[in-house]
Phi, psi and omega in degrees: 000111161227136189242132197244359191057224226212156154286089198114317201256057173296133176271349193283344181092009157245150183260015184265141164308126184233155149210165179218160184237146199236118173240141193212122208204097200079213190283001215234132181221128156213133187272091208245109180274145184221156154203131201245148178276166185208186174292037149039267178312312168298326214261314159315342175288305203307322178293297185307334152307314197280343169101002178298139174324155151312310185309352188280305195295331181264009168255354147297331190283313167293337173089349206213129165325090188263357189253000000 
């Protein structure tokens, strides 16, 4: 099982975007967590337009869960 977590919604305290890559070759599995940056900011206009509590924008901004 690998969960590389989200766009956005990271628990880890960074807020970049994680994914991962799965190669698999023969008997050999390798596992690359990658995180790439994205718009924060836009994606926080888009909650606060949709009418979501303030806490969602500060757990995109923070990287991490607060509820």
């Amino acid at each position: 099982f690998i969960n590389p977590g989200s766009c956005g919604r990271m628990f880890d305290g960074n807020p970049i975007a994680s994914y991962a890559l799965l190669e698999i070759v023969g008997d050999t599995i390798r596992v690359d967590l990658r995180r790439i940056a994205y718009s924060i900011e836009k994606t926080m206009a888009g909650l606060k337009k949709s009418g979501l509590p303030e806490i969602y924008c500060e757990m995109y901004r923070l990287g991490r869960k607060l509820n």
